[in-house]
C-alpha positions in Angstrom: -60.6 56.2 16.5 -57.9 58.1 14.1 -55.5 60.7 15.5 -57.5 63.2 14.0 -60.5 62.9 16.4 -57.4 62.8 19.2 -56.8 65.8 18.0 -60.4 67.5 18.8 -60.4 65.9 22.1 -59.7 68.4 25.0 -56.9 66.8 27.1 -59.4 65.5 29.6 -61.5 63.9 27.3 -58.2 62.4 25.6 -57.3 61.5 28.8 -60.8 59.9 29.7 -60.7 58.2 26.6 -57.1 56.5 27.1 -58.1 55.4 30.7 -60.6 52.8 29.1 -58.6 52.4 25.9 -54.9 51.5 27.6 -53.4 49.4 24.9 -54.3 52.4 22.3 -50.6 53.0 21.2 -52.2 56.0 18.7 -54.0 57.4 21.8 -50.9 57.1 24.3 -49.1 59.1 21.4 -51.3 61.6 21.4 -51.2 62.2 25.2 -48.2 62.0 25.7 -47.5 65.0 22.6 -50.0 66.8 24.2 -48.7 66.3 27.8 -45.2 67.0 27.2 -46.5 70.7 25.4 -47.8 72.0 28.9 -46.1 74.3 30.7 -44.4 72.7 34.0 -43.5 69.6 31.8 -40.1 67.9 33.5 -38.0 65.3 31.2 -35.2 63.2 33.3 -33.3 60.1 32.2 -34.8 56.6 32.1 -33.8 55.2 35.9 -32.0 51.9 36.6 -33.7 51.9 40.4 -36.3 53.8 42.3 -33.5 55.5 44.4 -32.5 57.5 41.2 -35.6 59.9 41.3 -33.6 61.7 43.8 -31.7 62.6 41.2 -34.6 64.8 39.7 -36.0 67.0 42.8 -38.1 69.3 40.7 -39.8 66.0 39.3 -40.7 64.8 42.6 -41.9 68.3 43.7 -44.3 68.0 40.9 -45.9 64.5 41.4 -45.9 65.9 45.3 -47.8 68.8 44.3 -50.5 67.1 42.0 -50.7 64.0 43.8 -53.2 65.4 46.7 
């Protein structure tokens, strides 16, 4: 598959597609520009330990709210 047709893909389908296709690095690419273009899209710092996601409340507010 070529970027292009990643392109076409709604995000779901892209996201379909990458869940059988993990070691895809165009495909993760893709998903992850798309991804990062929606709205409610949080960046934070690569962590050293797990306790450092405390650091980022409005991150874990987010994976709380979309993990049920």
């Amino acid at each position: 598959m070529t970027p292009e047709n990643f392109a076409t893909m709604t995000l779901q389908e892209l996201r379909k597609y990458l869940l059988g296709h993990r070691t895809d690095a165009a495909a993760v690419s893709a998903y992850i520009s798309r991804i990062s273009g929606e709205s409610g899209w949080v960046t934070c710092a690569a962590l050293s330990t797990p306790d450092d996601l405390d650091n980022y409340p409005e991150f874990l507010n987010k994976v709380r709210r979309h993990s049920v």
